[in-house]
C-alpha positions as CSV (number, residue, x, y, z in Angstrom):
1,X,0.0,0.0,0.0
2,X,1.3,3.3,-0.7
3,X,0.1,6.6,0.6
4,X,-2.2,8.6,-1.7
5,X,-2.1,12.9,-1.5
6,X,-5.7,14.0,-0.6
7,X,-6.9,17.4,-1.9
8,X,-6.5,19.3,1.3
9,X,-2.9,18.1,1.3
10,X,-2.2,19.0,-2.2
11,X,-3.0,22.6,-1.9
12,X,-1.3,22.9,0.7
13,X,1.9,21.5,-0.9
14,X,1.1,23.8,-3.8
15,X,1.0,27.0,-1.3
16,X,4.6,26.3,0.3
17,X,6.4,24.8,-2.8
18,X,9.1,27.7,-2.4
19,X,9.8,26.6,1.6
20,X,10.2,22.6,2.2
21,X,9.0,23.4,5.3
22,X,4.8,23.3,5.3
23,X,3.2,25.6,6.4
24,X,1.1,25.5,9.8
25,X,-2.4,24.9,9.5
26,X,-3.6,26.4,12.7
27,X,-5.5,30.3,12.6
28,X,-2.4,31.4,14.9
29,X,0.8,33.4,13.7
30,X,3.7,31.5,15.1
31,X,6.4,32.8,17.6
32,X,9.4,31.3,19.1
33,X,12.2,32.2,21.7
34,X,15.5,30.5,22.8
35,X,16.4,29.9,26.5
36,X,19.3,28.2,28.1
37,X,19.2,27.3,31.3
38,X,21.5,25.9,34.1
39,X,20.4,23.5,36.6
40,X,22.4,24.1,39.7
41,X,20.6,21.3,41.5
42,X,22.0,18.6,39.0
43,X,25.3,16.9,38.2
44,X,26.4,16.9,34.5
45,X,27.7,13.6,34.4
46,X,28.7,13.4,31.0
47,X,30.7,16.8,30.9
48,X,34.6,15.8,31.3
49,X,34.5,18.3,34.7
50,X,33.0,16.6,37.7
51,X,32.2,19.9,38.8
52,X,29.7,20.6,35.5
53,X,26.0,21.6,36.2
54,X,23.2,20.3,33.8
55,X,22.4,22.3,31.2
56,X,19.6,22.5,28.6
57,X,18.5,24.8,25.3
58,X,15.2,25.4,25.2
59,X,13.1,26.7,22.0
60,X,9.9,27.9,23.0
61,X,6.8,28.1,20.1
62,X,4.2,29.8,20.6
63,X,0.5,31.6,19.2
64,X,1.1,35.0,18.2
65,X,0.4,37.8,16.1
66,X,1.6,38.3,12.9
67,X,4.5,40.3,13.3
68,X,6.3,41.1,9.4
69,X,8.7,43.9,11.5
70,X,10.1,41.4,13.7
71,X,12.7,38.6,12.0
72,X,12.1,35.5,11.1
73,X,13.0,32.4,13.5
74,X,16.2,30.5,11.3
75,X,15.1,26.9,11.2
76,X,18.7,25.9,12.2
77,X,19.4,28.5,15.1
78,X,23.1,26.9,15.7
79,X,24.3,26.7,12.5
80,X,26.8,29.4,12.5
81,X,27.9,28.6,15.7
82,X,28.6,24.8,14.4
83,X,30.1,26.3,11.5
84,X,32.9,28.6,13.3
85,X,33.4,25.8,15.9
86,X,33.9,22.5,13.7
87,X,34.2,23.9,9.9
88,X,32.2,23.9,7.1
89,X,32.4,20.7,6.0
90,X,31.9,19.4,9.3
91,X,28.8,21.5,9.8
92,X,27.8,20.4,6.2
93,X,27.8,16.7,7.0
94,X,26.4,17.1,10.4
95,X,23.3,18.8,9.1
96,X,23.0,17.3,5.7
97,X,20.4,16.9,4.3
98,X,19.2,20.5,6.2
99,X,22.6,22.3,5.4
100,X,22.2,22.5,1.7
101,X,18.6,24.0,1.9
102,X,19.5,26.1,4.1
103,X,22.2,27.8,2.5
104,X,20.0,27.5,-1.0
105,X,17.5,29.3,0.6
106,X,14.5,26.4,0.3
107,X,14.2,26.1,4.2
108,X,13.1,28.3,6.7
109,X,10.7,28.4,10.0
110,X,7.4,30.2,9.8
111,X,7.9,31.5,13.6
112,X,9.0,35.2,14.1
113,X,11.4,35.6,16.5
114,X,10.2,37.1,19.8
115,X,7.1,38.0,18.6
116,X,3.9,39.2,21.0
117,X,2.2,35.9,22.1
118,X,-1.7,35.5,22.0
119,X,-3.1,32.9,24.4
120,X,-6.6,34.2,24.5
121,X,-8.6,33.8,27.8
122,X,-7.6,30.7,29.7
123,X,-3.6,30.8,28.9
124,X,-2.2,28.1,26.4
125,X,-2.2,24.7,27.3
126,X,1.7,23.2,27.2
127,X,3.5,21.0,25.3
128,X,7.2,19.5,26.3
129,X,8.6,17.9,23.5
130,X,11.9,15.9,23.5
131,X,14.0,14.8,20.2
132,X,15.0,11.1,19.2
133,X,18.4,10.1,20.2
134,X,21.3,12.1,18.5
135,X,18.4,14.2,16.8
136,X,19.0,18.0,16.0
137,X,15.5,19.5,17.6
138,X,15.3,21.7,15.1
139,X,14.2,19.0,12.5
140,X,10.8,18.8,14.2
141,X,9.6,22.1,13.7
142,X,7.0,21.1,11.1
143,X,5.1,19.5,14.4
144,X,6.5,22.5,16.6
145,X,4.4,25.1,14.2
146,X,1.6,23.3,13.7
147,X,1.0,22.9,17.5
148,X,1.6,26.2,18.3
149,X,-0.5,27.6,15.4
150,X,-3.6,25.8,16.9
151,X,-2.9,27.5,20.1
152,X,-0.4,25.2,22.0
153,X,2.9,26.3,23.9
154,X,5.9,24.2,22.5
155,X,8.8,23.8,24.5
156,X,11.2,21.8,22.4
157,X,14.2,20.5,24.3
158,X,17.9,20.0,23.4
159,X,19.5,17.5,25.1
160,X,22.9,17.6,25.9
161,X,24.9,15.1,25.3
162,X,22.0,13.1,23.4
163,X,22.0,14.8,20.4
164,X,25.0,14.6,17.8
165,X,25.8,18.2,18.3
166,X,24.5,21.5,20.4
167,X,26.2,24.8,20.2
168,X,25.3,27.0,23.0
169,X,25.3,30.7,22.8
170,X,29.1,31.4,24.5
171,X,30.2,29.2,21.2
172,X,30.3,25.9,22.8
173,X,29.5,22.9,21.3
174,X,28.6,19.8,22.7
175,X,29.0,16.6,20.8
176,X,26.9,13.0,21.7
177,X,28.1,11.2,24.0
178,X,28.5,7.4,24.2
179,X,28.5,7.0,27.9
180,X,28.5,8.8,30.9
181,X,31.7,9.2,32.8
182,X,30.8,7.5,35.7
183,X,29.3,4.7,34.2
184,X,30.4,1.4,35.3
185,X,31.1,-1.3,32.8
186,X,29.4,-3.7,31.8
187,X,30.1,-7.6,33.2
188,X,32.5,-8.7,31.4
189,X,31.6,-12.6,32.5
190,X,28.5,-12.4,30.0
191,X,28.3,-13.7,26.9
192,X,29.1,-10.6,24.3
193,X,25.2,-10.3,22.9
194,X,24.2,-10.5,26.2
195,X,26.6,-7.8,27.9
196,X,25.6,-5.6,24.8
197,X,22.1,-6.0,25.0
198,X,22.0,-4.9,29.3
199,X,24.1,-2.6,28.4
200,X,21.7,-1.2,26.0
201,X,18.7,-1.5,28.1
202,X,20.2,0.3,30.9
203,X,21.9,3.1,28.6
204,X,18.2,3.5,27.7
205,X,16.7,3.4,31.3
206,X,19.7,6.1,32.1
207,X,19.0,8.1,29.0
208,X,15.3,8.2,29.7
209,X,15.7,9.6,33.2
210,X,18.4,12.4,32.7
211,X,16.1,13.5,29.8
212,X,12.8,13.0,32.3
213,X,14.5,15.1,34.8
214,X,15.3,17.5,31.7
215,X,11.6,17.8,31.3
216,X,10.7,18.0,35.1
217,X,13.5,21.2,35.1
218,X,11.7,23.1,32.3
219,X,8.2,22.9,34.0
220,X,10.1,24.8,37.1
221,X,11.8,27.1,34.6
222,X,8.0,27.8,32.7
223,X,6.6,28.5,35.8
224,X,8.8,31.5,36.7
225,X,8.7,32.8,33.7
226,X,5.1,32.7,33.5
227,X,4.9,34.3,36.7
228,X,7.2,36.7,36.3
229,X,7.1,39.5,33.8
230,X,10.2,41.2,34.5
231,X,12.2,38.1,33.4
232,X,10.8,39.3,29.6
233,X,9.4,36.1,28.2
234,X,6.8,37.0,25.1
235,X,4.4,34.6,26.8
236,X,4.5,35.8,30.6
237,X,1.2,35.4,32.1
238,X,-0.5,33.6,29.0
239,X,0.7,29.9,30.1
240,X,-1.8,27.1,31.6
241,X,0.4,24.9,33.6
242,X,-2.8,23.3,34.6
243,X,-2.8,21.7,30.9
244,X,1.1,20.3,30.2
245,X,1.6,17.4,28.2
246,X,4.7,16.0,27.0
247,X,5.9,13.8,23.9
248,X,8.6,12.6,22.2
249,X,10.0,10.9,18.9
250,X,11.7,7.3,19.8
251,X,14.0,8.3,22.3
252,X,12.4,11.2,23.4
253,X,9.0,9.2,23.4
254,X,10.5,6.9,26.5
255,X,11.7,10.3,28.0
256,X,8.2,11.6,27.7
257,X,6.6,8.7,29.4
258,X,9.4,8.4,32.4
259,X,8.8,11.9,32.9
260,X,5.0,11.1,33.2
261,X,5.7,8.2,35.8
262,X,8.0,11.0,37.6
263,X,5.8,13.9,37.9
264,X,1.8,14.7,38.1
265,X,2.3,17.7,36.8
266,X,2.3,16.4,33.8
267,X,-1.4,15.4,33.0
268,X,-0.9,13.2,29.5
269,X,1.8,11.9,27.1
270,X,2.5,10.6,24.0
271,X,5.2,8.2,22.3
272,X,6.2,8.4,18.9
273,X,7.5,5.5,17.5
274,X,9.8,4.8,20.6
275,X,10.2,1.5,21.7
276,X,12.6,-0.6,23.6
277,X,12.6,-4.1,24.5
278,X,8.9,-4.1,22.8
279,X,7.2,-1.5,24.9
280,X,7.3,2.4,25.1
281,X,8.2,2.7,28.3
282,X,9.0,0.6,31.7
283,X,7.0,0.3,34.9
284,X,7.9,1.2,37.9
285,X,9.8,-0.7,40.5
286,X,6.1,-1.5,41.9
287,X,5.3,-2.5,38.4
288,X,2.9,0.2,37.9
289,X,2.9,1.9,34.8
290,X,1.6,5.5,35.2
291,X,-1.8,7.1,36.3
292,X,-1.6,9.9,33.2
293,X,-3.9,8.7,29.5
294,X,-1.2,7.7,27.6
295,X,-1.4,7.7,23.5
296,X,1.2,5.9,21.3
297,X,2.0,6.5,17.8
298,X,3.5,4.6,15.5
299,X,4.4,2.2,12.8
300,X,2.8,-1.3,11.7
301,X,3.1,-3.5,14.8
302,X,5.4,-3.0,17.2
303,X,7.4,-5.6,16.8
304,X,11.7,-6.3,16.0
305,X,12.7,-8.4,13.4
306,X,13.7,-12.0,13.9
307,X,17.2,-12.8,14.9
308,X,20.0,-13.2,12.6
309,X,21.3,-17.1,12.3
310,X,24.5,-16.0,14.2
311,X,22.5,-14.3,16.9
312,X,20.5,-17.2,17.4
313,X,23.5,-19.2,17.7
314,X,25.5,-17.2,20.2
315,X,22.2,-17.3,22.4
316,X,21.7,-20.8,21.8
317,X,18.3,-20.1,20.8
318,X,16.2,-22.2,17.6
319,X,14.0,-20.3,15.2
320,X,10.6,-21.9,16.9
321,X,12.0,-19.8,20.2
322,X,12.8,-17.1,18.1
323,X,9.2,-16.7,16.8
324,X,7.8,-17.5,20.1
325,X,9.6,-14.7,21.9
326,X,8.7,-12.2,18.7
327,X,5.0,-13.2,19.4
328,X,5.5,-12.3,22.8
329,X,6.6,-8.9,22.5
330,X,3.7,-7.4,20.9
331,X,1.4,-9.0,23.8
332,X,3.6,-7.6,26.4
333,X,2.7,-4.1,25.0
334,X,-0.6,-4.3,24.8
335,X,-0.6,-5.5,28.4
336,X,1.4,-2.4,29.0
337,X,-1.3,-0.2,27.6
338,X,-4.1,-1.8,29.0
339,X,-2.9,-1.5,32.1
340,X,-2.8,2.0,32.3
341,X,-5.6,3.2,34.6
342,X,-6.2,6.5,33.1
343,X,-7.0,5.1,29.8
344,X,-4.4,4.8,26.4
345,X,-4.7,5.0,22.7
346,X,-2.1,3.1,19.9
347,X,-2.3,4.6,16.9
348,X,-0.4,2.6,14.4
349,X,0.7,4.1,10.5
350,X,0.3,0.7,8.3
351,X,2.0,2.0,5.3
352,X,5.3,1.2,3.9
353,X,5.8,4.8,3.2
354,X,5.9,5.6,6.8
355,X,9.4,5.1,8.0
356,X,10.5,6.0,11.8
357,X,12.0,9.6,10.2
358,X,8.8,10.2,8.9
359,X,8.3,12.1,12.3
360,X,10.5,14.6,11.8
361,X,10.8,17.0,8.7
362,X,14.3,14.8,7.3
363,X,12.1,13.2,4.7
364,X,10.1,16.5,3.2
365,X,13.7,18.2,3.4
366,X,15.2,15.5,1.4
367,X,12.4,14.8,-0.9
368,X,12.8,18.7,-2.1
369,X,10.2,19.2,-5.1
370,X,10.1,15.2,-6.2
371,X,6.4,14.5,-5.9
372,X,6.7,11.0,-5.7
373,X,8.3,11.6,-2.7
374,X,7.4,14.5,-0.9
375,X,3.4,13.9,-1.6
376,X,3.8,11.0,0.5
377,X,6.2,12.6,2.5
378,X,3.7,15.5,3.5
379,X,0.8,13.2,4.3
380,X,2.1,11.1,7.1
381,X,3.5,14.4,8.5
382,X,0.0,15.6,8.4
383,X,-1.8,12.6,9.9
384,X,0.9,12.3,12.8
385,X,0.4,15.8,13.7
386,X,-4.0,15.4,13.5
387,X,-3.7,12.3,15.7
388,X,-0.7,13.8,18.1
389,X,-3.3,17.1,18.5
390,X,-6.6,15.2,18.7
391,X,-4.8,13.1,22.0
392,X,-4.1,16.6,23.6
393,X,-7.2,18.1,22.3
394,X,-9.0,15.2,24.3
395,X,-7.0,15.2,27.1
396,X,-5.9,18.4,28.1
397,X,-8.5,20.2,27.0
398,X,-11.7,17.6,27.6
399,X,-12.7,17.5,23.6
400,X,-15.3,14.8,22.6
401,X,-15.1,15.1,19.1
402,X,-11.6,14.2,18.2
403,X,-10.5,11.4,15.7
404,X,-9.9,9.7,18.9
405,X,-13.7,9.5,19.4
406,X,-14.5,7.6,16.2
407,X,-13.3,5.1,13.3
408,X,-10.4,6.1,10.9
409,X,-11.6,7.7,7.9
410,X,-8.6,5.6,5.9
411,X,-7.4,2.3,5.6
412,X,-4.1,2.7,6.5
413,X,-4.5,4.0,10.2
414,X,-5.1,1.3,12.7
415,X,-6.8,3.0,16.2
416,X,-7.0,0.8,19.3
417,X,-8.5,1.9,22.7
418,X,-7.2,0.8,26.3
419,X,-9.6,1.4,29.1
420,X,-7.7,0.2,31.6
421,X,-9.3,-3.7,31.7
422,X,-8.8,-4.7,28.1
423,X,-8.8,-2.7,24.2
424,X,-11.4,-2.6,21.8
425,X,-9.7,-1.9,18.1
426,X,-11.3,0.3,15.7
427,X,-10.0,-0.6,12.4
């Protein structure tokens, strides 16, 4: 099956041919601000100077009003800083395929920097958002404006240290890192798949919970700022902190959901298309998994591919295990979901065309103006960001007509419903 452009979607390819980015479709002009922040309270632990504080770089996206005297937000806001730090060719490969569009002029952010935010009566409901693994944030602003132009505050989160490189404003730049410096090794008395694979699963437990607290720090941050006037944030005063969500793309989808388990502040979240050990996120040391409505978004059915004939050797495992554990997996996340009191929602993306990058804006940026490509391209971006928004929409702010609330209007989206006791599936 292969995804076919609908007429809403072709229009608005034809509108913002020029920029690769889309345009939003919200009624919302689209601001954004930059903040870094230190958290005194916490360690850095994979900064080479045990004396480091956690840091974070924060874009913040926002409702506003349409501003043409301010500047326009650059879609890659460290770029020149990259650039002076590790070269041009550096910076080139590290941001390819964004790099070349940028410099050619064919990508650019719809947000005006700084501009006067408009939260109408109530304040905007917040969104936390945290990249995959390694993944510039920037490369997610096609969600970022869309959420904000339908009246949502976006706080999109750099990661230090888990993404491939962050230049701060003092012209620093922070590369990925493979390990913290503290870590301890793994046991070298297990067999090499197995040492690999805890080593894995705890590098993503540990990875989940630095970005968590990440999230957790930002709320604190919001709330002074919101608060505060004098501190000069566009939004001051306009924010709901009643209404946060938070949500992520594969790594940043676990962080999303441990920061959930973590804090009540946070009253829904959403994975996309993370998964690890064939569920989104862990439970607890009680084994409970979180009291929040949970949604997750993704591809097919969650499940890995079957195990190499080397793999199954070293593990002294036979194909008929094999297939038992891969048949496994899958039920061990629906008993995940099910088990969330609050209620959950999987939202799976059938189609071959919809590839785990399909959540950010790398595949519209490298489709450029094939058709064949970035038709299909455009369209999963558009039904990710209708589902991500109808879960919010429902659960932050009560909705009871979302596309949550009845059948898929196309074959290739698969909805399922958790209550909490079982899941009906609404094909």
């Amino acid at each position: 099956m292969s995804l076919a452009l609908t007429v809403s979607a072709a229009i608005t390819l034809a509108q913002g041919a020029a920029n690769l980015l889309p345009p939003p479709r919200g009624a919302s002009g689209v601001g954004r601000v930059t903040f870094h922040w230190v958290d005194s309270s916490r360690a850095e632990r994979f900064a080479p100077d045990p004396g480091a504080r956690r840091e974070v770089l924060i874009d913040v996206w926002y409702p506003a009003s349409r501003d043409s005297t301010r500047p326009v937000a650059p879609y890659l806001p460290g770029l020149e800083l990259v650039r002076r730090a590790l070269g041009d060719s550096a910076a080139r490969r590290r941001y390819a395929p964004a790099y070349a569009a940028v410099e050619a002029g064919r990508l650019q952010s719809h947000a005006i920097e700084g501009a006067p935010a408009r939260c109408g009566r109530g304040g905007c409901p917040v969104l936390l958002f945290s990249h995959g693994g390694g993944v510039d944030r920037s490369l997610y602003s096609a969600q970022y404006e869309d959420y904000a132009s339908h009246g949502y505050v976006v706080a999109a989160i750099a990661h230090p240290y888990l993404t491939h490189t962050l230049a701060f404003s003092d012209g620093r730049v922070v590369r990925i890192a493979a390990r913290p410096r503290d870590s301890v090794p793994a046991d070298t008395t297990l067999r090499v798949w197995q040492r690999q694979m805890a080593s894995t699963k705890a590098w993503a437990d540990l990875r989940a919970g630095i970005g968590a607290a990440d999230l957790r720090f930002v709320i604190d941050q919001l709330t002074e700022l919101n608060r505060n006037a004098s501190l000069g944030a566009p939004f001051a005063g306009q924010l709901n902190l009643e209404r946060v969500g938070a949500l992520g793309h594969s790594m940043g989808g676990r962080v999303a959901a441990t920061a959930c388990q973590m804090d009540r502040r946070i009253k829904a979240c959403l994975d996309q298309d993370g998964v690890s050990g064939g569920v989104p996120f862990s439970r607890d040391a009680q084994g409970h998994t979180m009291q929040q409505p949970f949604m997750y978004l993704g591809r097919r059915e969650p499940t890995p591919p079957p195990l190499s004939d080397s793999m199954r050797a070293a593990l002294q495992m036979t194909a008929v295990q094999d297939d038992s554990l891969l048949r496994v997996l899958p039920l061990q996340h629906t008993a995940l979901l099910a088990d969330i009191p609050a209620g959950a929602w999987r939202v799976r993306l059938t189609v071959r065309d919809v590839v785990h990058m399909s959540f950010s804006d790398e595949l519209l940026i490298q489709a450029g103006d094939d058709s064949s490509k970035r038709n299909p391209a455009l369209l999963a971006s558009r039904v990710i960001q209708d589902y991500t928004r109808a879960f919010f929409e429902k659960t932050l702010l009560g909705g009871r007509n979302t596309l949550l609330d009845r059948a898929p209007d196309t074959s290739f989206v698969v909805l399922e419903r958790f209550a909490g006791t079982g899941a009906s599936r609404q094909p």
